[in-house]
C-alpha positions in Angstrom: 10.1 -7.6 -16.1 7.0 -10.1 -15.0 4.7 -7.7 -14.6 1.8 -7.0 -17.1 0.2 -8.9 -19.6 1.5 -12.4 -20.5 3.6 -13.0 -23.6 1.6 -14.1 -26.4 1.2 -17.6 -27.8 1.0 -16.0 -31.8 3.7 -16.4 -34.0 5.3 -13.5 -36.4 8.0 -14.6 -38.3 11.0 -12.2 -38.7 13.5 -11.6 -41.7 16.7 -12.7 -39.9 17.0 -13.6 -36.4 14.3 -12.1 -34.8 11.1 -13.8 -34.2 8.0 -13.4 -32.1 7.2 -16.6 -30.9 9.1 -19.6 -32.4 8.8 -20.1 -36.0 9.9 -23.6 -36.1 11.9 -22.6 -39.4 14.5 -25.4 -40.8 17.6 -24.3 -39.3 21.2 -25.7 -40.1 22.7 -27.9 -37.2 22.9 -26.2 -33.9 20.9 -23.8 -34.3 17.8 -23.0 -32.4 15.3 -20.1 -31.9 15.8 -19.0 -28.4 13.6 -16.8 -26.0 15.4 -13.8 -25.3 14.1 -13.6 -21.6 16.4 -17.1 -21.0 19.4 -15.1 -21.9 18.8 -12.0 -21.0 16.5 -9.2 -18.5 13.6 -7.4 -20.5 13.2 -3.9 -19.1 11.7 -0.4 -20.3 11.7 2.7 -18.5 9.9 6.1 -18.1 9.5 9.8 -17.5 10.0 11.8 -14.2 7.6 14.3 -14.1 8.5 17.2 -15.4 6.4 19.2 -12.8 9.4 18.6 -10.7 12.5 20.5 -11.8 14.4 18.9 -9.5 14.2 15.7 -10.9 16.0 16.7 -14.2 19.2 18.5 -15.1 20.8 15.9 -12.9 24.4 13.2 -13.7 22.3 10.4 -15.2 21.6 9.9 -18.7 18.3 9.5 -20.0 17.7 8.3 -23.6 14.7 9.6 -25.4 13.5 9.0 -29.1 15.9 12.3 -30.4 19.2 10.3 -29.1 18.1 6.9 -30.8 17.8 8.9 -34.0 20.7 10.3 -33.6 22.8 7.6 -32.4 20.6 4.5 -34.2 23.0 1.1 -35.3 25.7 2.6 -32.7 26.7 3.0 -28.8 25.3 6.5 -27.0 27.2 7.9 -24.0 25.4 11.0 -23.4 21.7 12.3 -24.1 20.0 15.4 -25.0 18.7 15.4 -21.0 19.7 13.9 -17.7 17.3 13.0 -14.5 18.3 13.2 -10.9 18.7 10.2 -8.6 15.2 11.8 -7.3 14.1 11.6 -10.1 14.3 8.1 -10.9 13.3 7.4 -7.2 10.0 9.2 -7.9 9.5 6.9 -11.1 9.5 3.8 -12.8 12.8 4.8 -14.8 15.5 2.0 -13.6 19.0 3.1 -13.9 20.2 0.3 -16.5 23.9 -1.4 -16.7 26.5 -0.8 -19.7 25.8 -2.1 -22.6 22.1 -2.7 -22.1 20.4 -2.6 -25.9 17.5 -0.4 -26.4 14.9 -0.5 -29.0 11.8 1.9 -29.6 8.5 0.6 -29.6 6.3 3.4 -29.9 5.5 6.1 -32.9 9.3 5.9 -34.1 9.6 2.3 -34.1 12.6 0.5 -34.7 15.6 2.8 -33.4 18.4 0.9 -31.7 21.0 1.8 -29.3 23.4 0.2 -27.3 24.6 2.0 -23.7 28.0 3.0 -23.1 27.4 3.4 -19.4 24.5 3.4 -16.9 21.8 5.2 -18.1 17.2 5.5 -18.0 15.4 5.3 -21.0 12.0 6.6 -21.3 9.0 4.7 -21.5 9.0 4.7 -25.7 11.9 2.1 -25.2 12.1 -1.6 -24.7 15.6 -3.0 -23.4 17.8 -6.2 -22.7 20.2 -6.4 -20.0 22.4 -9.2 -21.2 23.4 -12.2 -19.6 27.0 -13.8 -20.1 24.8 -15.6 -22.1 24.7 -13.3 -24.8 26.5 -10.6 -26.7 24.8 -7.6 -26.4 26.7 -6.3 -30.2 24.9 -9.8 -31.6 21.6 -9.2 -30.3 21.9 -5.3 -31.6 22.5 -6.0 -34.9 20.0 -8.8 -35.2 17.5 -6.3 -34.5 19.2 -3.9 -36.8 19.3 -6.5 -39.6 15.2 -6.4 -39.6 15.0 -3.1 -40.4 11.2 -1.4 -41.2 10.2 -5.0 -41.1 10.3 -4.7 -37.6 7.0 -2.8 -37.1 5.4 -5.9 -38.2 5.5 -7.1 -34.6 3.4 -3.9 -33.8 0.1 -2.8 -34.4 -1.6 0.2 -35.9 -1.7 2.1 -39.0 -0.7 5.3 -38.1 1.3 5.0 -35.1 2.8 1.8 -34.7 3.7 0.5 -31.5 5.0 -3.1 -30.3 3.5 -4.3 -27.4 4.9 -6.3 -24.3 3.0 -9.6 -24.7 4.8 -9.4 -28.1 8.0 -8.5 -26.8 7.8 -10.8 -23.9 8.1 -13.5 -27.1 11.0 -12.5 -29.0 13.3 -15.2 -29.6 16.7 -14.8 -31.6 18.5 -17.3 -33.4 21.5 -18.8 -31.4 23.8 -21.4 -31.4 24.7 -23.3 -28.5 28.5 -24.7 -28.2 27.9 -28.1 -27.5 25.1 -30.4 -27.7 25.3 -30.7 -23.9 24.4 -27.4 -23.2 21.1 -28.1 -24.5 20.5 -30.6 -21.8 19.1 -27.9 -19.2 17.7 -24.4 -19.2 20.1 -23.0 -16.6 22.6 -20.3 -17.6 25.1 -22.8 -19.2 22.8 -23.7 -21.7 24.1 -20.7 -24.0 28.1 -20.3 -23.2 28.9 -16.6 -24.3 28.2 -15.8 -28.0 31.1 -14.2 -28.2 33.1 -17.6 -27.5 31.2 -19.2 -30.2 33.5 -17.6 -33.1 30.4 -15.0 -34.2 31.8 -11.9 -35.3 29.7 -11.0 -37.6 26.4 -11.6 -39.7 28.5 -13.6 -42.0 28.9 -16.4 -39.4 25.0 -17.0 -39.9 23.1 -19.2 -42.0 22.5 -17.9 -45.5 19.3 -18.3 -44.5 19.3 -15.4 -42.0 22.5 -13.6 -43.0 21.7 -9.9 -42.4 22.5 -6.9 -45.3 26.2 -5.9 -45.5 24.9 -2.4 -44.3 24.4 -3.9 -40.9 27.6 -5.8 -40.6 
């Protein structure tokens, strides 16, 4: 997602492992405050117009803020409505990968899902496709592990919504395998995470270890 307004140079700390901007916190050894667009492909999505009854009712899933309730901290395989390949032809919905990790941005912030198939989103949704680079189960509960605190990267009083120069500049707090895979910015940089013997939040630093709730 390059499009739109650049991501922004200011720095919002997070509670765990989420952080827009780099926060140049002490870290134990190995760690590092990574931008999540290295290791994995920002996306959002949006809504067919519903003018056009053939564009919903169709065999895609399409999440909206009622299945993110409903399914929030866990994996969604089907949604309250579906769209048409028309549909997301006539749109800016993109038909997303397995295992993609959504999180609402707009009015009901803070949701998160993971996919359990291909599926659209609409447009109240950031997401990350991730690369081998990354476990998509890690990165969902290190958004989980912020909790309300999470609005904080948003703005406004009454409806809060994060914007994409702030998303654009999440990082997350990885650990690379070797010290050699810090030498270069290609996808080798960040081996799997599931390689690097992560199961849980209790593999963390103290500093960043997540509640039990979200383990």
């Amino acid at each position: 997602m390059a499009g739109g307004r650049a991501a922004t140079d200011s720095v919002i700390p997070g509670r765990y492992a989420i952080s827009v901007g780099n926060p140049k916190t002490a870290l134990p050894p190995a760690w590092e405050w990574v931008p999540l667009s290295e290791i994995a492909e920002l996306g959002t999505g949006h809504t067919p117009s519903r003018t056009h009854p053939d564009y919903w009712d169709g065999d895609i899933p399409w999440i909206g803020i009622r299945d993110a309730r409903a399914h929030h901290g866990g994996i969604i395989a089907d949604t309250a409505q579906t769209v048409t390949e028309l549909g997301l032809q006539n749109s800016a919905a993109r038909l997303l990968p397995k295992d993609t990790v959504c999180l609402s941005r707009t009015a009901s912030v803070g949701y998160v899902v993971k996919m359990g198939r291909e599926m659209a989103t609409s447009q109240d949704f950031v997401t990350w496709s991730c690369s081998t680079c990354l476990d998509p189960d890690f990165l969902m509960k290190a958004l989980l592990a912020e909790g309300d605190d999470i609005r904080r990267f948003g703005e406004g009083s009454t409806h809060t919504t994060i914007y994409f120069p702030e998303v654009k500049a999440f990082h997350a707090l990885c650990r690379p395998s070797s010290s050699s895979a810090r030498s270069s910015r290609s996808s080798t940089r960040y081996p799997p995470v599931r390689n690097r013997h992560v199961p849980n939040w209790t593999a963390f630093p103290s500093c960043c270890r997540a509640r039990k709730e979200h383990c």
